[in-house]
N, C-alpha and C positions, 0 to 999 in steps of 0.2 A: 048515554042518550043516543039513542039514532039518527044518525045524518040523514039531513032532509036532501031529498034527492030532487032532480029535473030530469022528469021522463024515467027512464032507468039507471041510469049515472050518476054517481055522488058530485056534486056541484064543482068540489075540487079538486075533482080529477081531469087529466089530459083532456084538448077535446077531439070530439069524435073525426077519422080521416079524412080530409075532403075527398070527393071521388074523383076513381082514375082517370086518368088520362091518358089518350093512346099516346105512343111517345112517334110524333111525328113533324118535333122538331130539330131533329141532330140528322147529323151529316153523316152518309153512310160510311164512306172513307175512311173520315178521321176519330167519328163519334163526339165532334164538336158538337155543342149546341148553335144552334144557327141565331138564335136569340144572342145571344154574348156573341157572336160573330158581328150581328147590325150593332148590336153596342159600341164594340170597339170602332167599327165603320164611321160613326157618327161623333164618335168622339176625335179620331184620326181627323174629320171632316171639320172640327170644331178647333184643333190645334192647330192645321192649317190651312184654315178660313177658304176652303171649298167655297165656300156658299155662306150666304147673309153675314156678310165682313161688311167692313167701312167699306170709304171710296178708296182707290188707291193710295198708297202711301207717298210720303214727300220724295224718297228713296229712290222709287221706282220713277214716277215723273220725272225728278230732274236727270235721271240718267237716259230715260226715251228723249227730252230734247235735246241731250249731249249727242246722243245716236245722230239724231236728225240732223243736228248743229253741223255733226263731222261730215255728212252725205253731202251737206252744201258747201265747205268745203273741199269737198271731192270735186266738186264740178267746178269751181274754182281751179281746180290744180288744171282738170280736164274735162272743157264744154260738153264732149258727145257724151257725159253724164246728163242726163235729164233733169234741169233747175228744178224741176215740180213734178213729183210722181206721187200716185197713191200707193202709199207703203203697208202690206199686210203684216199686220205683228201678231203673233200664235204666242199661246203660251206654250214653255218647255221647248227645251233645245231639241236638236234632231236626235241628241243621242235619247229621248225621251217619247219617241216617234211621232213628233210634230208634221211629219210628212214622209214620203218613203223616198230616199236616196239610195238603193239599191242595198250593196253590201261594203261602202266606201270604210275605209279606216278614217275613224272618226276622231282618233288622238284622246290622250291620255284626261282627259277631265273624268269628273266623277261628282256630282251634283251630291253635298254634303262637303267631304270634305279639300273639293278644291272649287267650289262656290257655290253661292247662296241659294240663287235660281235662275233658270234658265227661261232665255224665249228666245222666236224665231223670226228673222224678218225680211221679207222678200224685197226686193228691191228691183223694178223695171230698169233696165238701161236700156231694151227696146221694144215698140209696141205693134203690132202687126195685126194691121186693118184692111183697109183697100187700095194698099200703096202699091198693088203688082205682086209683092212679094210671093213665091212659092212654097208651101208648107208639107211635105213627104209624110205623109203619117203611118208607121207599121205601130196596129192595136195589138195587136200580138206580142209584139214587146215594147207595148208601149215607150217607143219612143219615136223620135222625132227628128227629121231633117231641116233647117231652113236656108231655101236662096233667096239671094235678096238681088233684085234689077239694081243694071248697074248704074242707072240714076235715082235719085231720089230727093225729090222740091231742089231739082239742077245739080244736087252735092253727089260726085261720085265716089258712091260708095268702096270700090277700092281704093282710093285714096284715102277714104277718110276713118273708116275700120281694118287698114291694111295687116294689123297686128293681131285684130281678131277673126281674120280670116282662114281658111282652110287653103294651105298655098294649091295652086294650081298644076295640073300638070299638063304638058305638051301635050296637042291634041284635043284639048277644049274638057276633059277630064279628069274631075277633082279625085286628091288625094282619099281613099276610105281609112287612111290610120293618119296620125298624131306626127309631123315631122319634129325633130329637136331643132331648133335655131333659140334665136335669144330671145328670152320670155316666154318661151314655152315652158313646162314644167319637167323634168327627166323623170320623176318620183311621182308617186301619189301623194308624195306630203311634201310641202314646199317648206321654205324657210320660216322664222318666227321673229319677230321685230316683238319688240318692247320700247318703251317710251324712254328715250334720253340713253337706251342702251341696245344691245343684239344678243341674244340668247340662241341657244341650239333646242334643238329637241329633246334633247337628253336632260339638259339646263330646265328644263319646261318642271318637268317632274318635281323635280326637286324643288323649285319655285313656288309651285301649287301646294307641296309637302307642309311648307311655311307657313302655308293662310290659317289662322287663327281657326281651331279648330269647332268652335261657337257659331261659323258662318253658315250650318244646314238647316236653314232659316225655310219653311216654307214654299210651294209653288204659287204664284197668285190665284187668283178665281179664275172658274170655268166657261168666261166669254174672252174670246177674241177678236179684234176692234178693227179697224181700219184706219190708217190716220193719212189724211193729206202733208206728206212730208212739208218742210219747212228750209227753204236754201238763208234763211237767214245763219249767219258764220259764228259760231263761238269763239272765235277770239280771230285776230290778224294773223296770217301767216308770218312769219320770220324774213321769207320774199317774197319779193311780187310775184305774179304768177301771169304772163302771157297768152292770153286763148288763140291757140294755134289754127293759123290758116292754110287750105290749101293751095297750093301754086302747081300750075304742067297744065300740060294736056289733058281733055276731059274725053277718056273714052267712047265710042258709040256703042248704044244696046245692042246687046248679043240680041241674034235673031232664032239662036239655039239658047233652050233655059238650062240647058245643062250643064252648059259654058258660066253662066248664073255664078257670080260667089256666094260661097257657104261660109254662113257663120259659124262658128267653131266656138262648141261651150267650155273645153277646155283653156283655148286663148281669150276667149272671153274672161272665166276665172279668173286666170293671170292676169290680164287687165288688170281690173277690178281692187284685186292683193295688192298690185302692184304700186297704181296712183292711190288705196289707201293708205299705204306701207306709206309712202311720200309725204302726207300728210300729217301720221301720226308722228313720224320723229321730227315734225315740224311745230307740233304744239308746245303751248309753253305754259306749264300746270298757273290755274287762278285758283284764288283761295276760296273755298264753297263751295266749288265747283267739283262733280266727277272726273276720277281722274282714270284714264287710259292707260292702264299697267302692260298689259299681252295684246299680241295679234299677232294670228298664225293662218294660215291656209292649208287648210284638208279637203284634197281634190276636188268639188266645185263649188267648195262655198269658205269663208272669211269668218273663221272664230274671234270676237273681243272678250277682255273680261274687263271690268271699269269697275273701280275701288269707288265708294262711294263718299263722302264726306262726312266729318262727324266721327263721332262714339257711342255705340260701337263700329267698326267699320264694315261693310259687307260688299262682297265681291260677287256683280252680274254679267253674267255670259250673255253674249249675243251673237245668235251663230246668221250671218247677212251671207243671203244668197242670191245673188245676180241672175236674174229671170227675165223668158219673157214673156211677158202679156198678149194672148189672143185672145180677141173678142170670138165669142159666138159660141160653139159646143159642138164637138166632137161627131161625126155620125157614125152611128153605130154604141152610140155610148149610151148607157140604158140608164130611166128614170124611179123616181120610187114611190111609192103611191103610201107607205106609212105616215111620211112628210107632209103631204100636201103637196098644194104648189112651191115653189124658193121664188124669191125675189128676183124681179128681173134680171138685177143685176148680178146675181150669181151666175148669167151664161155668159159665162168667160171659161178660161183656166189659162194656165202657164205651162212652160216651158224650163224645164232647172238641169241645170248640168248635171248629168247622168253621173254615179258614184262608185260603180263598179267596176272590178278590175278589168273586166271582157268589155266593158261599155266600148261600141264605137266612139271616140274620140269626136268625129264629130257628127252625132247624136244627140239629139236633147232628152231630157224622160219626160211625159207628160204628169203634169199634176196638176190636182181638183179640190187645193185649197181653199179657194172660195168655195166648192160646196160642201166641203167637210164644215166649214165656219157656219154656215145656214142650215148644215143636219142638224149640227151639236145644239144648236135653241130650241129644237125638235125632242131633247132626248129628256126624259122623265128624273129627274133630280136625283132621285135614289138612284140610277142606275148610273149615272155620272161618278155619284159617288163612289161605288161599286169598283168602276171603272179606277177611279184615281186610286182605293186602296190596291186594286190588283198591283195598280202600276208600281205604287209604291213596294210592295212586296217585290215586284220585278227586277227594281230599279240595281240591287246589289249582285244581282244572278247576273244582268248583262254587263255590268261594267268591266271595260276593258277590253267587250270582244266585237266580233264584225255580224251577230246574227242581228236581225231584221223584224226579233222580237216586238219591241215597243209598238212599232205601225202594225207588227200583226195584230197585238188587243185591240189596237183602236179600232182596226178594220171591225174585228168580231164583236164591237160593242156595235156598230150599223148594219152587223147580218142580225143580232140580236132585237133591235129594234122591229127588222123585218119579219123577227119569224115568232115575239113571243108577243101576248095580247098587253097591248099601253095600259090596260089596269092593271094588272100585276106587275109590269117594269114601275111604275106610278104609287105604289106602296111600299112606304119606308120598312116596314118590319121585313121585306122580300133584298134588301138590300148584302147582306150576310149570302144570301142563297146565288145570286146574280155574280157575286166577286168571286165561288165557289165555282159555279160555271162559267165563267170565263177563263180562270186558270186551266178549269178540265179542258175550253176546247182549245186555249192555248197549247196544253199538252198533245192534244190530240194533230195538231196541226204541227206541229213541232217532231211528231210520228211517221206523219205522212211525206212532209217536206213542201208543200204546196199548200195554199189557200186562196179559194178564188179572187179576183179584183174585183170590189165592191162597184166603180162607173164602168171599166171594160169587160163585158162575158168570156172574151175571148183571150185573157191577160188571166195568167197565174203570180199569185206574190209566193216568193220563194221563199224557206225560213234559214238558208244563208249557212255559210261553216260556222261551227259549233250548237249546232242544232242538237245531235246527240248528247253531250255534256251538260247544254240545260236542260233538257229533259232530265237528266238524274235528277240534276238540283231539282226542276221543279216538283217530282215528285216528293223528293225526302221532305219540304214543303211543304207540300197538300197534306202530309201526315200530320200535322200538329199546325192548322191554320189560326189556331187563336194564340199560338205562343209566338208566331212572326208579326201577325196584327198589334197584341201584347208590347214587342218589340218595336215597330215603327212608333206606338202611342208615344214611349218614353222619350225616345228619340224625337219628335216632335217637341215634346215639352220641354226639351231639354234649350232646342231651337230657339222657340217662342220665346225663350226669357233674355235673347238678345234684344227683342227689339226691333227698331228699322221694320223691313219687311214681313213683322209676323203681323201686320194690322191689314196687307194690303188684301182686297177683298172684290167684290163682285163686278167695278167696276174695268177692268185691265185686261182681262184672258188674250 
């Protein structure tokens, strides 16, 4: 009997091919599909809760008032710490390019397995308005000098910061390098305190070696917060603690500013290390409570790591760096019209101890974390994401070394804002393509050795020694970009099934 047909084809046979398709979704490069590239993006983004997570976890909260808790006794141990400042907390450590510290040795951590996640937190110890102060600004190399009049609300200021000052030289002419006395640093990497004990640097290694390897727990979400610090104390210190006065003579204002004391970001650092360092092996572990395992200082800023409470246990880096606060904005420092306007209060920026080995000692670098914080609410979701898978793929290429990488993505993820249309950055299927060009112009910048500074025209960010080396890496990399994505997913899920901090989400960045 003859099979009844449909149109010309026997009913059950194969059916006819859908028509072609130009093939203009795969990656010239690799021959990825860019499709399976935004896949794994979104699922990487869903492992670790980028976007539309809870609120922050118990985890993270109680360890930001631990933070806080310790700052207030910092000022405790010592007044000219500031009872009440507004504290910027970023997500991701410096080694994750939370902001640009030049080419500073950043010490042996490695986010995975020697802790959970990382963030950053600025800390004013002093603010500079219209108290006199003089402020030397070279945009060139972005950084910065400050003198301060040698009175200030009556308190003389060499007396009262004599340790963080830049010593003087006969003739009314400050030092331009670093003297050693006591509290200075001799190294770029200072000593390492631990809680109830003293470790070396060497010691350090091996310690982190230890942490339970389960702890490469997720970064939190992609907002960063502002919190009005807290001097209420976490527990008693062990002694009293005296708030030091000063007694002498009160010098007369130089009538030359050049005679002016200079604050000095490197003895500031030291400071800083030093009465936290005093503190910490002053505390006395409570039950529930985070607990203060490490602290170290790497040339101008104060590494913690803090075990959290609980099972499983997870261990958070906090990299605290002593800044300082100028009101106003920079001239010559150029605006961006993809944005819009920023919040008034973004004219500001800081001032953070410069990290390079040639850095003048005492030189500040300028930084424009407040308006990276008010760009980043500006940037289109997918391309965030983008951003975070690159990072993620980055994160094992730089560990260990001193390039400059991390802050170079971020930077190119605000030239990219500026230079590609918001409805394409704005569409998730374009996600796959955008983390694809960011590594190219990573590589590309990575070639050159330069990229420009996103607030100063006239400021280059340099991509630092070992620039040639990850260029290999990054290439053999771009060759197979879904088997590295592939790779982080696992690695993520692997995370996730700790716990603690795999829930913390949108509201913490």
């Amino acid at each position: 009997m003859a099979s009844a047909v449909w149109g010309s084809a026997p009913w059950w046979g194969p059916p006819p091919p859908a028509p072609a398709r130009p093939l203009t979704d795969l990656d010239f490069c690799s021959g990825a599909q860019l499709q399976e590239l935004t896949q794994l993006i979104q699922e990487l983004g869903v492992q670790e809760s980028w976007n539309d997570g809870p609120h922050p976890g118990a985890d993270l909260l109680q360890a930001k008032d631990f933070v806080f808790s310790l700052l207030g006794l910092v000022h405790r141990q010592d007044p000219r710490f500031p009872p009440q400042a507004e504290l910027l907390l970023l997500r991701g450590g410096v080694r994750e390019g939370s902001l640009d510290l030049g080419h500073a040795p950043l010490g042996p951590y490695v986010r995975g397995p020697h802790y959970d996640a990382g963030f950053t937190l600025l800390v004013p110890v002093f603010s500079l308005d219209s108290s006199g102060s003089e402020l030397q600004l070279d945009l060139e190399s972005c950084s910065a000098r400050l003198r301060l009049p040698e009175l200030v609300l009556g308190t003389s200021i060499r007396e009262a910061w004599q340790d963080c000052l830049e010593p003087p030289v006969p003739g009314g002419r400050d030092l331009s390098h670093q003297t050693e006395r006591e509290g200075s640093p001799k190294d770029e990497q200072s000593s390492v305190v631990q809680a109830r004990s003293y470790i070396t640097e060497s010691e350090l290694h091996v310690f982190l070696e230890k942490s339970p390897s389960d702890l490469s727990g997720p970064e939190s979400s992609q907002y960063d917060v502002t919190h009005l610090g807290s001097s209420e104390p976490l527990q008693e210190l062990s002694t009293d603690v005296t708030e030091a006065t000063f007694k002498g003579p009160v010098p007369q204002p130089s009538e030359v500013r050049g005679t002016w004391p200079t604050l000095c970001p490197a003895q500031v650092a030291a400071w800083f290390f030093t009465t936290l360092a005093t503190v910490a092996k002053s505390l006395v572990p409570v039950p529930g409570a985070p607990r203060l395992v490490h602290a170290a200082r790497h040339s101008g800023f104060t590494t913690i790591l803090l075990a959290t409470p609980g099972s499983p246990r997870h261990l958070l880096l906090f990299d605290l760096i002593p800044v300082v606060s100028v009101a106003g904005w920079p001239e010559g420092a150029r605006s961006h019209s993809w944005a819009g306007p920023l919040p008034s209060e973004s004219a500001s920026f800081y001032l953070v101890p410069g990290g390079g080995t040639n850095q003048d000692a005492s030189s500040w670098q300028l930084c424009f974390a407040r308006q990276e914080l008010a760009l980043k609410t500006r940037i289109p979701a997918p391309l965030l994401q983008a951003h975070a898978a690159a990072q993620a793929l980055l994160r094992q290429l730089v560990a260990g070394t001193r390039t400059a990488a991390p802050y170079l993505l971020r930077t190119l993820l605000y030239w990219a804002c500026e230079r590609l249309p918001a409805l394409y950055l704005a569409r998730p299927e374009n996600a796959g393509a955008c983390c694809l060009g960011l590594l190219d112009e990573l590589g590309r910048v990575l070639e050159a050795g330069t990229l420009p500074h996103y607030f100063l025209s006239v400021r280059k960010l340099r991509a630092g020694e070992g620039s040639a080396t990850l260029l290999g890496a990054l290439v053999q990399l771009r060759g197979d970009p879904a088997r590295a994505l592939r790779a982080a997913v696992e690695e993520a899920k692997v995370a996730r099934k700790g716990g603690g901090l795999a829930g913390v989400g949108s509201g913490a960045h």
